[in-house]
N, C-alpha and C positions, 0 to 999 in steps of 0.2 A: 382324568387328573394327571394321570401320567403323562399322555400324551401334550398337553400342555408344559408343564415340566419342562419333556424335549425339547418343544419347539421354542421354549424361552431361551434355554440353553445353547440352541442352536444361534437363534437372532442374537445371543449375546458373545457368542465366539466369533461369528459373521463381524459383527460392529469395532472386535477388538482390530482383525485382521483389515479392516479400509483401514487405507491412509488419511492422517488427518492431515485437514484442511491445512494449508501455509499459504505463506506470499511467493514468490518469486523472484531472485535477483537480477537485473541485469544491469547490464552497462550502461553506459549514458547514447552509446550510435545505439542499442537495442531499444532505448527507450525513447529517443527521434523516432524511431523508426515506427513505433507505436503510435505517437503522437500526432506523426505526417500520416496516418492513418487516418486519424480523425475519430471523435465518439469515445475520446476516452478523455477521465477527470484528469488535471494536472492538478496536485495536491501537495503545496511546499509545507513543511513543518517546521522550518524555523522561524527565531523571534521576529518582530517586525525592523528592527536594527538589520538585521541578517537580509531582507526582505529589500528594505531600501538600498541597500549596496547591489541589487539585481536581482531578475527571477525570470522565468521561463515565460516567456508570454502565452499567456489564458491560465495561468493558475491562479489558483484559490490557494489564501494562506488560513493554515489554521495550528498555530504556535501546540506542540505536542505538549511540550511542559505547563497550558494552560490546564487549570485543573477541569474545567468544561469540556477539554478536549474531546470525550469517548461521546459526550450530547453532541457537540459541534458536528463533532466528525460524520455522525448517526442520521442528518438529516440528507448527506449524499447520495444520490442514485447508487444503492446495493449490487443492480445487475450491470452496473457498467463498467470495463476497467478501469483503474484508476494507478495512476502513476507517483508514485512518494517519493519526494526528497529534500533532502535536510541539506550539510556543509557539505559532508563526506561520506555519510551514510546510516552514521548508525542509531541515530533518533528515528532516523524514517527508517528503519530496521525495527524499531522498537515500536513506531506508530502501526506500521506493516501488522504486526503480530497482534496489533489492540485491534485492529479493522476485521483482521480477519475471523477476529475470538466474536466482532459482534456482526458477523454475516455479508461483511465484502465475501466477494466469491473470484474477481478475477483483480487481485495487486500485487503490485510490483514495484520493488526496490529497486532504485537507480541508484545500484552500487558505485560509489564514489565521490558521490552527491553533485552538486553546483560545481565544487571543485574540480571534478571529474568532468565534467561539462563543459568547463571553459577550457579543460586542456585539451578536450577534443576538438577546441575551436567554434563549438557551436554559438547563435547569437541568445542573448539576453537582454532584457529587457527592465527599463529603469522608471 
């Protein structure tokens, strides 16, 4: 009995000291750079207004602020990267942290957003 005890004890200080899980930020050339990669999701979060003014060609739009968005979002390939972004950043900041709560394992924030993207010069798509 004791010895059980420990070893709960143990697995339970082990579990506090892992890093929990997060997204990752990066830039919009860090996230090209991803992308001209190939095999990863391109995943826009804003509205569809937002959507028709431009968007990354090969993503998938799924509006963060819909209320289906955590179903939506759930039926993406889990094991594959996937790349978030909104205007400037920080819905898909906020998408980032709902994907990761439900088992993404490798996303990433393109800090800056679309905004951040067209000042890098990169193309978009209408």
């Amino acid at each position: 009995m004791l010895r059980s005890i420990i070893t709960f004890g143990l697995l339970l200080v082990g579990a506090t000291l892992l890093p929990a899980q997060t997204f990752k930020n990066v830039t919009p050339a860090e996230a090209k750079q991803l992308i001209d990669k190939g095999g990863v999701i391109i995943l826009d979060v804003r509205t569809e207004g937002e959507w028709n003014q431009g968007h990354l060609k090969g993503a998938t739009r799924i509006d963060v602020m819909d209320k289906q968005f955590k179903q939506k979002v759930s039926k993406l390939d889990k094991s594959k990267p996937i790349v978030v972004y909104c205007a400037v950043g920080g819905r898909s900041a906020y998408a980032s942290d709902d994907m990761v709560k439900l088992g993404f394992t490798k996303v990433y924030n393109m800090d800056g957003g679309i905004k951040g993207w067209r000042k890098a010069g990169f193309p978009l798509q209408n």
